[in-house]
C-alpha positions as CSV (number, residue, x, y, z in Angstrom):
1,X,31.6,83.6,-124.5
2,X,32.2,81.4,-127.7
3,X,28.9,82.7,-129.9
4,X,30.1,86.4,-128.1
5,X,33.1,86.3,-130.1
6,X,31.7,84.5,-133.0
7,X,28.3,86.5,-133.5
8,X,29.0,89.7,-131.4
9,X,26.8,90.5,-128.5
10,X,23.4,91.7,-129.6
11,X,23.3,87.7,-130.8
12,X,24.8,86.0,-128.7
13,X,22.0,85.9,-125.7
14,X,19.2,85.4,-128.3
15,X,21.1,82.3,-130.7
16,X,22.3,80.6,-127.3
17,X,18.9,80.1,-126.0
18,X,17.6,78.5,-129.6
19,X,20.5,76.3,-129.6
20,X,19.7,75.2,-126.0
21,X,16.0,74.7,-127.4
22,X,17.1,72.6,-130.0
23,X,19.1,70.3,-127.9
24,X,16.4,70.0,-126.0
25,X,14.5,68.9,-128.4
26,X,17.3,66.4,-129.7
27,X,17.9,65.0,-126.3
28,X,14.0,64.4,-126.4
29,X,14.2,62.7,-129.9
30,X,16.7,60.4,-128.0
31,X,16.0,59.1,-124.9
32,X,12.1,59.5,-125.5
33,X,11.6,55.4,-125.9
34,X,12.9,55.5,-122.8
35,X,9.6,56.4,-121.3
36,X,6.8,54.5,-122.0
37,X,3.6,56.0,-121.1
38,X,0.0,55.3,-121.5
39,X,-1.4,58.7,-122.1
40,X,0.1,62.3,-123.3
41,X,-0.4,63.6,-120.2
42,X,2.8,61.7,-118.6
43,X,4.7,63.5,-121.1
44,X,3.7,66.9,-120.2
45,X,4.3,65.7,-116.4
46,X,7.7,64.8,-117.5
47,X,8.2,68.3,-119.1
48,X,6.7,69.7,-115.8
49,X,9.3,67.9,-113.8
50,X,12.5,68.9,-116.1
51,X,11.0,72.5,-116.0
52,X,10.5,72.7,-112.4
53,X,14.1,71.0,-111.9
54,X,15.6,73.6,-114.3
55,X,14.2,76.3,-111.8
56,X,15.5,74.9,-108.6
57,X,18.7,74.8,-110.0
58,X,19.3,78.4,-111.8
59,X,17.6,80.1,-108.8
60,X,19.6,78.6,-105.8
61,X,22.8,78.1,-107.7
62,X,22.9,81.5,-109.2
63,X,22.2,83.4,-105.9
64,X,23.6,80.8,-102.8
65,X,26.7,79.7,-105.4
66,X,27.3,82.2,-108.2
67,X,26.3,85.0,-105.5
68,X,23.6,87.1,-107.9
69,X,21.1,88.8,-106.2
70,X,17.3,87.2,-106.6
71,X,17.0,90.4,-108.8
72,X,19.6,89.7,-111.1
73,X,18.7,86.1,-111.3
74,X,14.9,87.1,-112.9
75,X,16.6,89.1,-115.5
76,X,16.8,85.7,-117.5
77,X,12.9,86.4,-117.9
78,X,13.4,89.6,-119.8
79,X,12.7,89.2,-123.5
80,X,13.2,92.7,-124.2
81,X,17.1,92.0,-123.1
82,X,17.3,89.0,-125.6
83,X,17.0,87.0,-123.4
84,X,14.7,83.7,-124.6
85,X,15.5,81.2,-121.5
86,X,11.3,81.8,-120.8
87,X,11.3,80.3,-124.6
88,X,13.7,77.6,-123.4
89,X,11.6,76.5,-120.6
90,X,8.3,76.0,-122.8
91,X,10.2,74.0,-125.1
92,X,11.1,71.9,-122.3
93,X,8.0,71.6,-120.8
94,X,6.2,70.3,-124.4
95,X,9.9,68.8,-125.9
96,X,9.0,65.3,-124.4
97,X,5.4,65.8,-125.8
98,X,6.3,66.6,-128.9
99,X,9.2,64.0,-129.3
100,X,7.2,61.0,-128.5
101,X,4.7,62.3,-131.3
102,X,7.2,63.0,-133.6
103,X,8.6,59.2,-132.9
104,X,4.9,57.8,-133.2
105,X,5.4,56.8,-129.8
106,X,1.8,58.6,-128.9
């Protein structure tokens, strides 16, 4: 509702998923050392698991809570709409990946 009435809504569905991306990424940058892993492919299991947590909760909370039909629900993978969240959930499957590169870490 804030970037709605800041950008107008044509933008709005579009800039919101970047700026999720990006904190992705920054939350990444930041708790990255937490993990300390012997190979790149524990990072992309890592992305895997946030991915596959993201999905259990916008599926079942958005149809048994919010009450949005399944239908509704898999409009957030419609590009042509604006919407980017299939964007957001690559990021998050490569942002640890690409964090603990970016720190040196790999």
């Amino acid at each position: 509702m804030v970037l709605v009435a800041v950008v107008g809504t044509e933008y709005a569905l579009p800039l919101s998923g970047l700026t999720l991306s990006a904190l992705i990424l920054a939350v990444s940058w930041v708790s990255i050392s937490l993990f300390d892993l012997p190979n790149e492919k524990g990072y992309f299991v890592i992305g895997l698991f946030w991915v596959s947590l993201t999905l259990l909760v916008e599926f079942p909370f958005g149809h048994y809570v919010v009450g949005k039909s399944w239908q509704e629900i898999a409009q957030v993978f419609n590009l042509q709409d604006g919407n980017l969240f299939i964007i957001v959930l690559l990021v998050t499957f490569i942002a640890p990946w690409v964090a603990a590169k970016a720190r040196g870490v790999l």
